[in-house]
C-alpha positions as CSV (number, residue, x, y, z in Angstrom):
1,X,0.0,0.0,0.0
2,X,1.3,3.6,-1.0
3,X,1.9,5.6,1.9
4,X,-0.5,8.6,1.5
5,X,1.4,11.1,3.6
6,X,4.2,10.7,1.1
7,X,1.9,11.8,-1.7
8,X,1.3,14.8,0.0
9,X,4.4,15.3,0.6
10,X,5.4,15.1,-3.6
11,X,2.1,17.3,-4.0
12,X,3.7,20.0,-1.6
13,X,7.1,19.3,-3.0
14,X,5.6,20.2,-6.7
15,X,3.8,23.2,-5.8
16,X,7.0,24.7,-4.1
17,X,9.0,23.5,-7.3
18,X,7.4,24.4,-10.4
19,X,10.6,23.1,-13.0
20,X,10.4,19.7,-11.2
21,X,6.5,19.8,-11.7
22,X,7.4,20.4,-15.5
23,X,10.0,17.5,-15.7
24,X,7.5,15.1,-14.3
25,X,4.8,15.9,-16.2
26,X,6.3,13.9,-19.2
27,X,5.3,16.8,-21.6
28,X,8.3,16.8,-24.3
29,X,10.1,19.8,-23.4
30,X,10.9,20.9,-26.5
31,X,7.0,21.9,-27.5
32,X,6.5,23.5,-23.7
33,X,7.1,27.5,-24.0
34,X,9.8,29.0,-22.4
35,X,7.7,30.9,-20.0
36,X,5.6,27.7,-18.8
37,X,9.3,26.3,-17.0
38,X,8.7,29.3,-14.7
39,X,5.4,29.8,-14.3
40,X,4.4,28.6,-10.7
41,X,1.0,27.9,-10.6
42,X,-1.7,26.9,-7.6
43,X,-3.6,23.1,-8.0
44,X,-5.3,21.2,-5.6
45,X,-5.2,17.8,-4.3
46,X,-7.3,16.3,-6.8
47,X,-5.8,18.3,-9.6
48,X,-2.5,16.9,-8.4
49,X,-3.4,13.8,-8.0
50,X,-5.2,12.9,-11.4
51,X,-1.7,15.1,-13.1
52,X,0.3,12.3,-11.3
53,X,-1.8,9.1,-12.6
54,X,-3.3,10.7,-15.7
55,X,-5.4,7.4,-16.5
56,X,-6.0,6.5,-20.0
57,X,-9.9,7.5,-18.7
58,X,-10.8,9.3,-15.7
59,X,-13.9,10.1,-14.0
60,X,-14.0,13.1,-11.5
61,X,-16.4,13.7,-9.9
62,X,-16.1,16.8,-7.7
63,X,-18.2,19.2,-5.8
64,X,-18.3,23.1,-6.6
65,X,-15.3,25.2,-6.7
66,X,-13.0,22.3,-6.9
67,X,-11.8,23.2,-10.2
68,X,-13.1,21.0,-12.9
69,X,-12.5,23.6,-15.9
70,X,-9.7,25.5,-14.8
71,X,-7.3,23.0,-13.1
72,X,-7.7,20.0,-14.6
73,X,-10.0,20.0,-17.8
74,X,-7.5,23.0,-19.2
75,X,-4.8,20.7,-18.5
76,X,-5.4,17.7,-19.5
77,X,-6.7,18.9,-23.1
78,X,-3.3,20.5,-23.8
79,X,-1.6,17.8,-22.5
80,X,-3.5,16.2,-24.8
81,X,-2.7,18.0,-28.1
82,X,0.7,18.6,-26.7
83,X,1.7,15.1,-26.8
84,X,0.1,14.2,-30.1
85,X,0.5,16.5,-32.7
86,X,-1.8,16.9,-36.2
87,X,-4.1,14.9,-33.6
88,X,-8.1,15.5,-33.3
89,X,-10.0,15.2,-29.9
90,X,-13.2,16.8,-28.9
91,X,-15.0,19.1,-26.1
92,X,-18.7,17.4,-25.5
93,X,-21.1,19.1,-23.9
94,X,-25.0,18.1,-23.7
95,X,-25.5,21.7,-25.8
96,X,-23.3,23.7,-28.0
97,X,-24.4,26.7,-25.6
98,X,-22.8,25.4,-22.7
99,X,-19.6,24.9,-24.3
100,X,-19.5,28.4,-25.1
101,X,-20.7,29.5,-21.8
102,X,-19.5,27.4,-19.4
103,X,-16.8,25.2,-20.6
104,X,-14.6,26.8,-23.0
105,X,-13.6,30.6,-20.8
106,X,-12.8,28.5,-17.9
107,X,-10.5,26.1,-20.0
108,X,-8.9,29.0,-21.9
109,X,-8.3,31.0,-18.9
110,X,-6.5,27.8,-17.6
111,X,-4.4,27.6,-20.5
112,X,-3.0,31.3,-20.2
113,X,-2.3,30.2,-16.4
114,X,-0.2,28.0,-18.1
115,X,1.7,30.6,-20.0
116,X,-0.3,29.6,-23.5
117,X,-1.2,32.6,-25.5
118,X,-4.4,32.9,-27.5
119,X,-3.4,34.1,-31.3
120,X,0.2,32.4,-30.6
121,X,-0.6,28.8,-29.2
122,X,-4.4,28.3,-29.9
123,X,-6.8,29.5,-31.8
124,X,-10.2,29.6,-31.0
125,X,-12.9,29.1,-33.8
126,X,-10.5,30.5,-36.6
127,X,-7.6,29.1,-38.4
128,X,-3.9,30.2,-37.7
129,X,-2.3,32.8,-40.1
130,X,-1.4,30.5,-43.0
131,X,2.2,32.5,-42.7
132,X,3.3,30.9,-39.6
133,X,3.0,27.1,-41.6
134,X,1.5,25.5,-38.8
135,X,0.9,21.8,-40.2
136,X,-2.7,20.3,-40.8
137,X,-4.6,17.4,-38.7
138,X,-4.4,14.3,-39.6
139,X,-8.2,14.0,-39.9
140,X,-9.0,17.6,-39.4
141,X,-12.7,19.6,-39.9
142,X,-13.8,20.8,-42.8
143,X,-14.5,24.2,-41.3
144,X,-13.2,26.4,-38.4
145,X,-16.3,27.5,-36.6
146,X,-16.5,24.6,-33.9
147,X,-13.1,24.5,-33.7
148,X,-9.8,24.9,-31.5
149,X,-6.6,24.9,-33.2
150,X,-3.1,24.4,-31.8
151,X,0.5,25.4,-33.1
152,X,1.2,21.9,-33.4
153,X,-1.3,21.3,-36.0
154,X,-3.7,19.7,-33.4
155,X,-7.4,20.8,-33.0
156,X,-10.2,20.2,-30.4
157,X,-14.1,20.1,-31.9
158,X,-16.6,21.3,-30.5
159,X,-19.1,18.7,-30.1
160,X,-22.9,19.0,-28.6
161,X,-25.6,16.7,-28.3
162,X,-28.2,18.8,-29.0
163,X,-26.9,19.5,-32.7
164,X,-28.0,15.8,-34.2
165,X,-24.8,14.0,-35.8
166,X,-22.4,16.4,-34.7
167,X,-20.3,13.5,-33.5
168,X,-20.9,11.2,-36.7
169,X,-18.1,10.3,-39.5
170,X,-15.5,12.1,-37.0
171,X,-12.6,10.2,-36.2
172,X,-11.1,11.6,-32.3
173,X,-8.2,10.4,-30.7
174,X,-9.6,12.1,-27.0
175,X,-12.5,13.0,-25.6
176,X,-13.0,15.8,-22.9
177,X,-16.8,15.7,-21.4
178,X,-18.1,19.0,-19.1
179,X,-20.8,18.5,-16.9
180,X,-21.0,14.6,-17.9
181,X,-24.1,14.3,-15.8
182,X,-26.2,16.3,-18.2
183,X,-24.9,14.1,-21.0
184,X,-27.3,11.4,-22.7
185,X,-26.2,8.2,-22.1
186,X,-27.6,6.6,-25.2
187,X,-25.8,9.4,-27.5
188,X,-22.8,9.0,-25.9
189,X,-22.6,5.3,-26.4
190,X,-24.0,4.9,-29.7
191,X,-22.1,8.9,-31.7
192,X,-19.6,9.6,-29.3
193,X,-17.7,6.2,-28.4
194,X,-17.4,4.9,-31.9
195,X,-15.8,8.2,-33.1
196,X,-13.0,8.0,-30.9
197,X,-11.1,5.0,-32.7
198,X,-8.0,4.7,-35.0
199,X,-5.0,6.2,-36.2
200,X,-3.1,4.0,-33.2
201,X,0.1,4.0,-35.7
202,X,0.8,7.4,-35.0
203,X,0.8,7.8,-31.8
204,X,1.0,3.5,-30.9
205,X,2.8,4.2,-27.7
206,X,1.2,7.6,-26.5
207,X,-1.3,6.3,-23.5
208,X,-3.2,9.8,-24.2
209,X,-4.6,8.3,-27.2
210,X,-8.1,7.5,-27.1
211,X,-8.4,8.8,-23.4
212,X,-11.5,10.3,-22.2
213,X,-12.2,12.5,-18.8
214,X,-15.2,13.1,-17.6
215,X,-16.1,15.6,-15.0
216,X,-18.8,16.7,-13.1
217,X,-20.6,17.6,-10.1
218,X,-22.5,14.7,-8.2
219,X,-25.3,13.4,-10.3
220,X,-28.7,14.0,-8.7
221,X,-31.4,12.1,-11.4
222,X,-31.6,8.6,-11.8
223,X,-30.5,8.8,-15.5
224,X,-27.1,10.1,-14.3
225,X,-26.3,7.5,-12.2
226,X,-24.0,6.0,-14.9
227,X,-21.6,8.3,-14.1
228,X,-21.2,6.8,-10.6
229,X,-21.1,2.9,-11.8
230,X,-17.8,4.3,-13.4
231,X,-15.5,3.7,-9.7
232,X,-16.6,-0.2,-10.3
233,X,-14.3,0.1,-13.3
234,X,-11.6,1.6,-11.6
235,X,-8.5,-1.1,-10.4
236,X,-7.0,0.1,-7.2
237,X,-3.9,-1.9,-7.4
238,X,-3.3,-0.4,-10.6
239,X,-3.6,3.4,-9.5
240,X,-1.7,2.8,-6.6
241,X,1.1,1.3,-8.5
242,X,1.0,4.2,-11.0
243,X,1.8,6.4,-7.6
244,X,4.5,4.2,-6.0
245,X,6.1,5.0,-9.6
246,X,5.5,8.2,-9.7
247,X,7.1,8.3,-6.1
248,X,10.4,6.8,-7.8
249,X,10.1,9.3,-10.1
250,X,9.4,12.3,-8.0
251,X,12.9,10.8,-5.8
252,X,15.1,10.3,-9.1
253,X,14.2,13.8,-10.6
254,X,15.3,15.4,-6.9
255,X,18.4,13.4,-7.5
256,X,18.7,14.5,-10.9
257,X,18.7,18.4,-9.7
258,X,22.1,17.8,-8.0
259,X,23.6,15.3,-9.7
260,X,26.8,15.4,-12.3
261,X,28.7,13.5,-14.7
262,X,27.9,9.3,-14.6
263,X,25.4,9.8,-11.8
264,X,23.7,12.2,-13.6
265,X,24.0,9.8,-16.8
266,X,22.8,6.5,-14.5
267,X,19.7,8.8,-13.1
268,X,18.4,10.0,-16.6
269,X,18.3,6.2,-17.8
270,X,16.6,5.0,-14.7
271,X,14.2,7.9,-15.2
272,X,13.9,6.9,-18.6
273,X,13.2,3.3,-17.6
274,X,10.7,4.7,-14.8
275,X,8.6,6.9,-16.9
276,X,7.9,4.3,-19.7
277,X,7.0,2.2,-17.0
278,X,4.6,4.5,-15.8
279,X,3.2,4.9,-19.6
280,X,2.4,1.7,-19.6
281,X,0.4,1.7,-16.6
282,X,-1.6,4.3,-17.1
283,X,-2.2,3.8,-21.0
284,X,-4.8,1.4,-19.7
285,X,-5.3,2.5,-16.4
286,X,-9.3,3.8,-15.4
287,X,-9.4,6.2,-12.6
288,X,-12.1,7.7,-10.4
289,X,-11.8,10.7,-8.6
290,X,-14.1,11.4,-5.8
291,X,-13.4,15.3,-4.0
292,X,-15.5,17.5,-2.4
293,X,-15.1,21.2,-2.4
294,X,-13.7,21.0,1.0
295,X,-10.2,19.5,-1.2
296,X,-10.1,23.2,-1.9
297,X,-10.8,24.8,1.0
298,X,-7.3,27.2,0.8
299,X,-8.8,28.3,-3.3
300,X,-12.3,28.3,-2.0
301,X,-12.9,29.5,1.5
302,X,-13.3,28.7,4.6
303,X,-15.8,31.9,4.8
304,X,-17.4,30.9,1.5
305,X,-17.9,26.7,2.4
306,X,-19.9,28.8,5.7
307,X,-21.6,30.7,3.6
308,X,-23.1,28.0,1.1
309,X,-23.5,25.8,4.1
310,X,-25.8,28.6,5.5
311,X,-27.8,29.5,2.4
312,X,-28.3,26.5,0.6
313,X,-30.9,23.2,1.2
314,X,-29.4,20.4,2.9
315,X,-29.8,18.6,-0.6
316,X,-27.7,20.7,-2.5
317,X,-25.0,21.5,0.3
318,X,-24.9,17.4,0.9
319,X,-24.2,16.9,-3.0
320,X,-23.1,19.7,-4.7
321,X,-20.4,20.7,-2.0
322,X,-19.8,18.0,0.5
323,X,-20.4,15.5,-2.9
324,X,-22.3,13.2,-1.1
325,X,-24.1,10.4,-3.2
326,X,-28.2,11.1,-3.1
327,X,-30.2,9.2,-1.1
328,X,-33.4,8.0,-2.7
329,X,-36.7,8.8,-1.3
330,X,-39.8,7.7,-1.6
331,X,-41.7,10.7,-0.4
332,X,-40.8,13.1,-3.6
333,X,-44.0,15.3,-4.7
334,X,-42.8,14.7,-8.5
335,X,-42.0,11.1,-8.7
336,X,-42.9,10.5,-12.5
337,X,-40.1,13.7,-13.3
338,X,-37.2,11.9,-15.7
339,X,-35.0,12.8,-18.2
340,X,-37.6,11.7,-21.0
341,X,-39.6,15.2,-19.6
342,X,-36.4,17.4,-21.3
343,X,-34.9,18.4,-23.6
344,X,-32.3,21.0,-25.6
345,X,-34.0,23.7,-27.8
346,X,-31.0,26.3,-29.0
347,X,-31.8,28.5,-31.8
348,X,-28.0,27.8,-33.5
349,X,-28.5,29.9,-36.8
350,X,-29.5,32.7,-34.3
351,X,-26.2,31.7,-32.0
352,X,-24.1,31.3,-35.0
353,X,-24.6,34.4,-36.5
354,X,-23.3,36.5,-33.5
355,X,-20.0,36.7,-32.0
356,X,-20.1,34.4,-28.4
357,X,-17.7,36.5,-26.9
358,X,-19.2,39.6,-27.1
359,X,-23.1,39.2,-27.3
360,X,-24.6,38.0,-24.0
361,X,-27.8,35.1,-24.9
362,X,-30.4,36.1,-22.6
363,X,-33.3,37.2,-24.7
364,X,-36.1,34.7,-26.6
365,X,-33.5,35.0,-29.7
366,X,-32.0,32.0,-28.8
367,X,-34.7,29.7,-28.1
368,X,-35.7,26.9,-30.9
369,X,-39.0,25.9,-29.3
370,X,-40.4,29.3,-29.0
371,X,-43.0,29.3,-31.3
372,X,-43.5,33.4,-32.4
373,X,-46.8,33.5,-33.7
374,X,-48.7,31.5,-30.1
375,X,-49.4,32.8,-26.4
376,X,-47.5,32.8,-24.1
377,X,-48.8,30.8,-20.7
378,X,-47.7,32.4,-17.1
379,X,-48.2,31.3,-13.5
380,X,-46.3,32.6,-11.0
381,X,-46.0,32.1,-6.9
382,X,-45.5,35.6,-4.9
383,X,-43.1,35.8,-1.6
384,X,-41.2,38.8,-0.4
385,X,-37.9,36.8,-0.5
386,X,-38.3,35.8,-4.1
387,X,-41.0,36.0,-6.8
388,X,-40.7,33.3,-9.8
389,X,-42.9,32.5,-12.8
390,X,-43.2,30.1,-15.2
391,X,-43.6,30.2,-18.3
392,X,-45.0,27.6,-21.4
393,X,-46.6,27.4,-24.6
394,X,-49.3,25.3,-26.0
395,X,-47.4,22.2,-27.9
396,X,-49.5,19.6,-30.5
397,X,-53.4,19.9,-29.6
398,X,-53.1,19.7,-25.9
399,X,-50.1,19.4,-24.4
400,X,-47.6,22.1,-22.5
401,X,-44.1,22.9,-23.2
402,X,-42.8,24.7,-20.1
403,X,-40.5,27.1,-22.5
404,X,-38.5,29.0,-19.3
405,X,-38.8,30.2,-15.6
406,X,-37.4,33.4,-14.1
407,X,-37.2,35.3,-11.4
408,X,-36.2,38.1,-9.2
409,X,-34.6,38.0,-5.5
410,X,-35.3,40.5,-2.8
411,X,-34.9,43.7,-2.5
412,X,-36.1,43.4,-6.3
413,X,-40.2,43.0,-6.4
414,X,-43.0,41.1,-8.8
415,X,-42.5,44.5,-11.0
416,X,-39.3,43.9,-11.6
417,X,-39.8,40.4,-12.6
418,X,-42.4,41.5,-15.1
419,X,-39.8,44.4,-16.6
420,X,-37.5,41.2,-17.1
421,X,-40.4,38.9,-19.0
422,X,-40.9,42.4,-21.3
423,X,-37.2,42.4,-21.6
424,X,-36.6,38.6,-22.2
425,X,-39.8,37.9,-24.6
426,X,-39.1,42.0,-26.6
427,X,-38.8,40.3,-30.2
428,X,-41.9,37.6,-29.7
429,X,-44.1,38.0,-32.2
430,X,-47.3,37.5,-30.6
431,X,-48.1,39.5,-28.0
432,X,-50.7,37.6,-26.5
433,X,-50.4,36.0,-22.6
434,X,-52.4,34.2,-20.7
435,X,-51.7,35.0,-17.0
436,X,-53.0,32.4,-14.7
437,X,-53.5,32.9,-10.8
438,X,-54.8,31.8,-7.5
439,X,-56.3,33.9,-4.0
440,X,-52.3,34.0,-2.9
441,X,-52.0,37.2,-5.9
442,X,-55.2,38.7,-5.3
443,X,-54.5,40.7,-1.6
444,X,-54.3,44.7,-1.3
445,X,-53.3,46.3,1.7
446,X,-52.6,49.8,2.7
447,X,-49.8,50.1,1.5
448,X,-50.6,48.3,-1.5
449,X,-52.9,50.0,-3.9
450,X,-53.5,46.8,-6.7
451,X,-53.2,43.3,-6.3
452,X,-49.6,41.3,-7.5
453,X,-51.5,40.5,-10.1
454,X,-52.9,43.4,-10.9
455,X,-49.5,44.5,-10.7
456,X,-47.9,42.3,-12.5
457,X,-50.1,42.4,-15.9
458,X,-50.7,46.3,-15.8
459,X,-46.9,46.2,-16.4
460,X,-47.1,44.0,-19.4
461,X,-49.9,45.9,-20.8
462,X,-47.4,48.9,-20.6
463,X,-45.3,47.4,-22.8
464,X,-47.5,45.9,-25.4
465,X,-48.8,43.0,-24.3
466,X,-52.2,41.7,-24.7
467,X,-52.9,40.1,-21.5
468,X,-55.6,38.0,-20.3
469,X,-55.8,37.1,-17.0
470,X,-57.3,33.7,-15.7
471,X,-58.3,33.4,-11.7
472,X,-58.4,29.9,-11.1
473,X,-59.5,30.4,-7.3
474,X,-58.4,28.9,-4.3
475,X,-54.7,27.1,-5.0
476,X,-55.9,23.4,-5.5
477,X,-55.5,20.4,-2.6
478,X,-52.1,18.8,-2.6
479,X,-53.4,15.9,-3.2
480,X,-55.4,17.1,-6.7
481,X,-51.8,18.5,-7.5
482,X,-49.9,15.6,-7.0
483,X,-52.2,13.5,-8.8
484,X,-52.4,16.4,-11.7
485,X,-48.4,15.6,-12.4
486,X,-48.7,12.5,-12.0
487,X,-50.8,12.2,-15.3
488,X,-49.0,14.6,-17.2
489,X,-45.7,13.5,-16.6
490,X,-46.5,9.6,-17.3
491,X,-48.6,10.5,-20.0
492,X,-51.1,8.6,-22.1
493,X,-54.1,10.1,-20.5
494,X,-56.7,12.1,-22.8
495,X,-58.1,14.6,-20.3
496,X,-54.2,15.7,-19.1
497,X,-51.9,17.5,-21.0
498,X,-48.1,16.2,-21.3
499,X,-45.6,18.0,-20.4
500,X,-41.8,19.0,-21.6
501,X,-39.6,21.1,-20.3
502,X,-36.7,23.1,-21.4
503,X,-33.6,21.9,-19.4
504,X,-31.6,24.8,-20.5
505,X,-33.7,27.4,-19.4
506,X,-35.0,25.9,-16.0
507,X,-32.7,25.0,-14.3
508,X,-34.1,26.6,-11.0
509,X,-37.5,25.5,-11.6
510,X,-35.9,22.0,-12.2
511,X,-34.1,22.0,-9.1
512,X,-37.4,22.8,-6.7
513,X,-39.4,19.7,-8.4
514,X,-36.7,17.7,-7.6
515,X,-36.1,19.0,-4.3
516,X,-40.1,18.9,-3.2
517,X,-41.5,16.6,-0.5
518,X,-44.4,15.3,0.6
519,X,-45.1,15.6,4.1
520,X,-47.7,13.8,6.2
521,X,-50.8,16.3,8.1
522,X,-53.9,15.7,9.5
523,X,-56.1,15.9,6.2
524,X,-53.6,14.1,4.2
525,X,-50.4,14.8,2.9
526,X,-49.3,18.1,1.6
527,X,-45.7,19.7,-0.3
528,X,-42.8,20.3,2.4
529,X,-42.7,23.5,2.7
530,X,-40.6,24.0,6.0
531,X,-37.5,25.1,4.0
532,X,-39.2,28.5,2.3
533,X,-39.5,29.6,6.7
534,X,-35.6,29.4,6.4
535,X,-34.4,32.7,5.4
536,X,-30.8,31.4,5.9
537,X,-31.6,28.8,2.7
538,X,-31.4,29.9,-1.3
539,X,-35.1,30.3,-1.4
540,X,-34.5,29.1,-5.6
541,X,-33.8,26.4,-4.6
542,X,-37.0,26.0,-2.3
543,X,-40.2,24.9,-3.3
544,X,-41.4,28.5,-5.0
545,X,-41.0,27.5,-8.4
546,X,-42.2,24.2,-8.1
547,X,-45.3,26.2,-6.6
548,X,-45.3,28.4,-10.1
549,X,-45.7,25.2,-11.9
550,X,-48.6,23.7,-10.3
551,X,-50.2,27.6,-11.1
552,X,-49.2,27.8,-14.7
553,X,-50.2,23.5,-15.0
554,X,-53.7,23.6,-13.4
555,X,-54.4,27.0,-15.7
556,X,-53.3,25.6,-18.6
557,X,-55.6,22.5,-18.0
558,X,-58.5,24.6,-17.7
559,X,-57.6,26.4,-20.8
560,X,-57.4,23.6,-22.9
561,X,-60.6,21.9,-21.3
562,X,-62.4,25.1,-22.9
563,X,-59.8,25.7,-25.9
564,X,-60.3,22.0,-27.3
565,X,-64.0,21.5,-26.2
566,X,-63.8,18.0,-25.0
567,X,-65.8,16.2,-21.8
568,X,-62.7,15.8,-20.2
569,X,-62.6,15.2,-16.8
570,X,-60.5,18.2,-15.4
571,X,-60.6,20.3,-12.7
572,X,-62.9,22.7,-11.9
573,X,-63.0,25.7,-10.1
């Protein structure tokens, strides 16, 4: 067994030592940049740990503010197209959106960390100068728009699953996955994999080739859990054999620092003899990384980890920053909610036709299942801490599409949320809206002269809209909700509309159907609602939006009971 505190000790070691990091990275010195021999640079115990095995596949899994972009995804893709040039590997991301958003500004910010230089070393989206010669890929893109391109005549595509055969007829020798729990399994598996074969007689002896790391924070739906079985795969012997050679070669490069003439010869070849050693280890080595953002407490903060602990629900804290697996329940208020209710609409000839960098996607531009000429659908729930509606759009005869869900957060009011709707939904064509809501938006006061939702659609008519609002009366039973969800989310029932929703533009609404229990009174069981009393707690994350659903779901229902004219058996007022 590898003695951990000598790990740590290397890992310290490296840190204060930034030219023996280099020489033990096994990047051929020659193609590193002066300035990167230097450079000393701040990574974590999981960064440094996965930079010591670098598996032929690895799997990290790591809470927030560990570092997944920055220190270790940035990395490992140069290393990548460092090692083998006129090579082709790929960024995959569950939409082309969040590669732009998300994934690539962290990564390039952790290659200038590194000392690479955008317009010298990489190019993003656009080919090098054709007068600095840089050499082709071997199997390189036809065109430059979903493309990285490096010095070495290596590139990295930009691959989505929401763009259909993106993957398809490419050959890739690497594979980098962001956010691998959004991923679709069944994509993955059936485009992604096969592409990532061949060419081995270039690069026969490089254990980079055909490697794939996926990161993530801890999957939370049942369809993610894949992402989990991966540490069955993992063989411990084997990763703790990598590190007992990496220990011999941490000890042999110290050597090497001081040493002259035949010793100096004697330590090179038993490096030499160490580090293929380690190659062939790791070419077909599988690793998984487990670290929670408390691994990072000296990048993230001590004050910060307080903070989150303070503000977020015990769910989220327990998985997105301790990265605790999920315990399954059996009391969730939306059991029937799967991956088969999402899905990826991304208006790409809008997103295509701007520059990423510069333009900022937050208005209805962007959205592909927006359909301009239809109403728009609204139900909202009404809080002084936060006020949240959702939003949807009739879909085939019946059925909803839940099309987005925003918000605004105290000391910002219900006006303000309906000055960010105007703004968000400016170039819709119709401007027709249905505004559904119960007795909770219907209360004056003295110091209120109208109603919130009087408020809230005397503001839309401002600005254009043609609203019609729908009171819908008392907010229904519990138990008429629950069983209202149940039917559209299994589906197959005529008097109940489906429902989709858009993944990318809810995540919040999302993460309180998710998060919702049931909870056991007197008259029957109700919706948990104990967390929206704790100021202390992200109240987004509380059951508020779920709350806007059941509005702008039980509205809907009506409307189409009247809309399509059937007997169906729906609720009444």
């Amino acid at each position: 067994m590898l003695d951990v505190h000598s790990i740590e000790e290397m890992q310290r070691y490296l840190l204060e030592n930034p030219e023996i990091a280099s020489l033990l990275s096994g990047m051929p010195m020659e193609s590193v940049p002066d300035e990167l021999q230097v450079k000393t640079l701040h990574y974590n115990k999981p960064q440094l740990r996965s930079a010591l095995i670098e598996a032929n596949e690895e799997t990290d899994v790591w809470g927030r503010g560990t570092g997944k972009s920055e220190g270790r995804i940035a990395p490992r893709s140069m290393r990548n197209m460092e090692v083998m040039p006129r090579s082709r590997g790929g960024f995959v991301g569950r939409t082309y959106l969040q590669l732009l958003e998300r994934t690539i500004p962290p990564v390039i910010k952790g290659w200038e960390a590194q000392g690479y230089k955008r317009g010298r070393d990489f190019w993003i989206r656009e080919k090098p100068p054709k007068s600095l010669n840089i050499p082709t890929p071997i199997v390189g893109p036809l065109t430059s728009e979903h493309t990285i391109y490096h010095r070495n005549g290596s590139v990295a595509s930009l691959i989505s699953q929401d763009r259909p055969g993106s993957a398809n007829g490419t050959s890739l020798h690497w594979i980098v996955g962001d956010e691998a729990k959004l991923l679709d399994k069944q994509k993955y598996d059936n485009e992604l994999m096969p592409a990532n074969r061949g060419d081995e007689r270039y690069w026969k002896d490089v254990p980079e080739l055909h490697s794939i790391l996926l990161a993530t924070d801890m999957p939370t739906s049942k369809e993610a859990k894949w992402i989990l079985e991966k540490k069955h795969e993992m063989d411990i012997d084997r990763i703790e054999l990598i590190l007992s050679v990496q220990m011999e070669i941490f000890r042999l490069t110290k050597k090497l620092v001081f040493a002259q003439g035949t010793t100096k010869a004697n330590v090179l070849r038993e490096l030499s003899r160490r580090r293929a050693q380690w190659d062939k280890l790791r070419a077909n080595a599988r690793y998984y990384s487990l670290a929670s953002t408390l691994d990072n407490l000296e990048g993230f903060g001590a004050k910060n980890l307080a903070r989150l602990k303070r503000i977020l629900p015990a769910f989220i804290f327990m998985t997105a920053i301790l990265n605790k697996e999920p315990f399954l329940t059996e009391s969730a208020f939306y059991p029937d909610l799967g991956e088969g209710h999402l899905y990826d609409a991304v208006d790409y000839a809008y997103v295509d036709s701007v520059d990423w960098e510069k333009v900022k996607f937050d208005d209805c531009r962007k959205d592909a299942d927006l359909n301009p000429n239809a109403p728009l659908h609204i139900g909202g729930d009404y809080n002084a801490a936060i006020n949240p509606i959702v939003i949807g759009q009739q879909w085939r005869k019946k059925d909803l599409k839940i099309i987005n869900s925003m918000y605004v957060k105290h000391p910002e009011r219900l006006a303000d949320c309906a000055r960010a709707f105007c703004n968000y939904y400016k170039y819709h064509k119709s401007k027709k809206v249905y505004y559904y809501y119960d007795h909770t938006a219907t209360y004056t006061s003295s110091q209120l002269d109208e109603s919130p939702a009087d408020e809230f659609c005397r503001i839309l008519e401002s600005n254009g809209w043609n609203v019609e609002m729908v009171y819908i009366g008392h907010t229904e039973k519990p138990e008429v909700r629950f069983e209202l969800w149940g039917k559209a989310l299994r589906g197959g029932d005529e008097s109940t509309p489906e429902v989709l929703i858009n993944r990318g533009n809810n995540e919040y609404l999302l993460t309180s159907m998710r998060m919702a229990r049931t909870t056991q009174k007197e008259q029957g069981f109700a919706k948990d609602k104990k967390d929206e009393k704790n100021k202390e707690l992200d109240q987004r994350e509380t059951t508020h939006f779920s709350d806007g659903g059941d509005t702008l779901l039980v509205g809907f229902t009506r409307y189409i009971r009247e809309e399509v004219g059937d007997t169906m058996d729906i609720l009444t007022s």
